[in-house]
N, C-alpha and C positions, 0 to 999 in steps of 0.2 A: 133438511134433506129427508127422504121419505125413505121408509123401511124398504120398499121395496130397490127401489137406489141402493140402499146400504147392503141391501144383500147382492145385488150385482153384480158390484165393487169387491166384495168377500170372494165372490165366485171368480171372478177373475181373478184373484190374487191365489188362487189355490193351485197348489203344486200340477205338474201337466200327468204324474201317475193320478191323480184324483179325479181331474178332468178324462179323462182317459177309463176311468174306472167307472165312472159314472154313465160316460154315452154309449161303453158297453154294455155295461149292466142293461139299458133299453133296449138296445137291438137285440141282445139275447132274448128278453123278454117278448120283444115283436115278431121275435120269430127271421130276423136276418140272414140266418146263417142254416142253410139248408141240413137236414137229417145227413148226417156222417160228415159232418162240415169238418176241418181240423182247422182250431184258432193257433196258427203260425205268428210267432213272433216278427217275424219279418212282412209277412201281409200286414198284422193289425197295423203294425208303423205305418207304416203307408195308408191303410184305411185314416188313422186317428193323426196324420203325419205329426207322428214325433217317432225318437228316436226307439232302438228295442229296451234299454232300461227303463222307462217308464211304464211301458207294455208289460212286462215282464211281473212290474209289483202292482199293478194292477189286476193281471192275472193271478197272483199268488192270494188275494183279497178275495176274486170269486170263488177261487178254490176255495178258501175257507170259509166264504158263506153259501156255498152250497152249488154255485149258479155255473162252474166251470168242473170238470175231473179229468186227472190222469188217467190212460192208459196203455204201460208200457211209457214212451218216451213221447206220445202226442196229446192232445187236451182238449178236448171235446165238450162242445156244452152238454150239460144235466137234461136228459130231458124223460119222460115216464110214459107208458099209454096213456091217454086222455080216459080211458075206459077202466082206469084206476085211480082217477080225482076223487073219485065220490069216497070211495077207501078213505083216502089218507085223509078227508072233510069230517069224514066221522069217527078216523080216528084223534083229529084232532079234537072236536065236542065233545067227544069220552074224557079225554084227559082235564079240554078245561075245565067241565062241568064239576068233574072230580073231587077237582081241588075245594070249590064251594060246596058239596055236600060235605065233605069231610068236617068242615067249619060249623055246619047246619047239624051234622050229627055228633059235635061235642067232639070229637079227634082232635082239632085245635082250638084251643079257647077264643080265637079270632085271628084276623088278619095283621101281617104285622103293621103297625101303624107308623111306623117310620118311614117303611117302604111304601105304603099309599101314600105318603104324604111327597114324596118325591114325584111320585109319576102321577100327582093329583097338580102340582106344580110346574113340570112340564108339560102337560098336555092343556091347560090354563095358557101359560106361554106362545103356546103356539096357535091358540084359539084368539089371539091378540094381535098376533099379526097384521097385515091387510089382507084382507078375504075375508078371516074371521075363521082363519085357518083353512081354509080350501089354497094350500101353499102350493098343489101343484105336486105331481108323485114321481119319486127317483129312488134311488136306493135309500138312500138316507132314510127316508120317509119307510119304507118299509121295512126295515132293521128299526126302526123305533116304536114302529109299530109289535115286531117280534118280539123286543125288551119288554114292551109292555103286558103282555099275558105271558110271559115266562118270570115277568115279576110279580103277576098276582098269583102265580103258582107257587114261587117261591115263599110269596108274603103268607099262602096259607100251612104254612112248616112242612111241607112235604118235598123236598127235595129232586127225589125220584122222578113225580111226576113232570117237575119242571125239567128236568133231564129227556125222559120222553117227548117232551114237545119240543123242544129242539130239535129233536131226531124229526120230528115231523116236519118241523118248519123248514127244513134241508129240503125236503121231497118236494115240497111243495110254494118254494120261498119265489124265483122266477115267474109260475104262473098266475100270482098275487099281483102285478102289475096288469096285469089284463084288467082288473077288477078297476084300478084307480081313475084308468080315463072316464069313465061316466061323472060326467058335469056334478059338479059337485061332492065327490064322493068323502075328498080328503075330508073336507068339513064335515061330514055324516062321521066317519070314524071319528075323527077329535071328539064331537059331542055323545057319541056314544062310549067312548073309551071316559069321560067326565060322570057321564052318568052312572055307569059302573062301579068308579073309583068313587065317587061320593057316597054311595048307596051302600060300599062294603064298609065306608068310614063312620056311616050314621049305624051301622051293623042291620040293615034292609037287607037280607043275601036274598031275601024272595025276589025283590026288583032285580038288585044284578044277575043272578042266577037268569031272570026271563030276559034283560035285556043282551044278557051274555050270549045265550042261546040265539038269540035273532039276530046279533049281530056277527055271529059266525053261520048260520043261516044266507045271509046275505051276501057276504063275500060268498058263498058257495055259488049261490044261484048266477049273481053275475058272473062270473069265472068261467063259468059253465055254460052262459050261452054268450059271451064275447067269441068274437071271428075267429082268434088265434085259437080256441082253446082245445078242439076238435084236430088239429093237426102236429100232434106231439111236441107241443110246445115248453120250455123248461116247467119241469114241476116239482 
């Protein structure tokens, strides 16, 4: 039976809040849900037909990744001027760039090598799949992508700043789906998130440092000129 079979199978078998959380998490992302939209518990049932408890913890999920807010008693999706992406792109390069000089200027004696060796290993994993890691982009995928440079923040002993990028990656975690649909992308991140992580493992910080930079570069540019991105789409 073939991987991608087995993942179908998986997918189907997953609770209907997850199912539910997931083809929200899209539409938010595509932009579904018009400027001052309110996500009613009783509409999404019927948009995702299932019941309101399933909607309910699937909502309570974007809330906490960043992608839904309260305010007052209704819940609105996240969304930011488009004419402050570039902001929170270069706030994000300050921070991760950060964490690698600090390593390069002797602050931390290196990276921690436990934690590379985790995220050296699932990102291997997932380069193995069928594609060859071009899996296709959902939330999942992009909260694993988020683990992923808040773990080589972490791995460079600076806590703080891995704290700060979280706080960015709230602002800006939504419009990071704009970026995946271009043909091939997933697989362009897997190998560039490899080249990285090897690079801080052989202690190369010059290679990841340039590779780091360009690969946050890149999400920037496509993000920025994708359709949605222009019309205050979650960021």
């Amino acid at each position: 039976m073939s991987g991608t079979t087995d993942k179908k199978r998986v997918r189907r078998r997953e609770p209907l809040s997850q199912r539910i959380y997931r083809e929200l998490s899209k539409d938010l992302a595509a932009g579904e849900f018009g400027p001052g939209a309110t996500l009613g518990e009783e509409r999404l049932a019927e948009r995702y037909r299932a019941s309101r408890t399933p909607v309910r913890e699937a909502l309570v999920r974007l809330i906490s990744d960043g992608l839904v807010e309260r305010r007052g008693t209704m819940l609105y999706p996240v969304r930011s001027p488009a004419d402050g992406l570039a902001e929170y792109y270069d706030a994000r390069a300050l921070i991760e760039v950060a964490g690698l000089d600090r390593v390069r200027a002797g602050l931390s004696r290196a990276h921690d090598p436990a934690v590379l060796a985790v995220e050296a290993d699932r990102w291997r994993a997932m380069r193995a799949e069928p594609g060859g890691g071009d899996v296709g982009a959902d939330i999942d995928f992009v909260l694993a992508d988020d683990r992923f440079h808040v773990a080589l923040l972490a791995a460079s002993g600076n806590g703080a700043l891995a704290e700060a990028l979280v706080a960015v990656q709230k602002k800006i975690r939504g419009v990071w789906l704009l970026d995946y649909p271009t043909p091939g992308r997933t697989r362009m991140i897997v190998e560039d998130h490899l080249v990285i992580v090897d690079a801080l493992r052989a202690g190369d910080l010059d290679t990841a440092r340039a590779v780091l930079t360009a690969h946050i570069d890149d999400s920037r540019r496509l993000v920025q000129a994708a359709p949605g991105a222009g019309h205050g789409r979650p960021a």
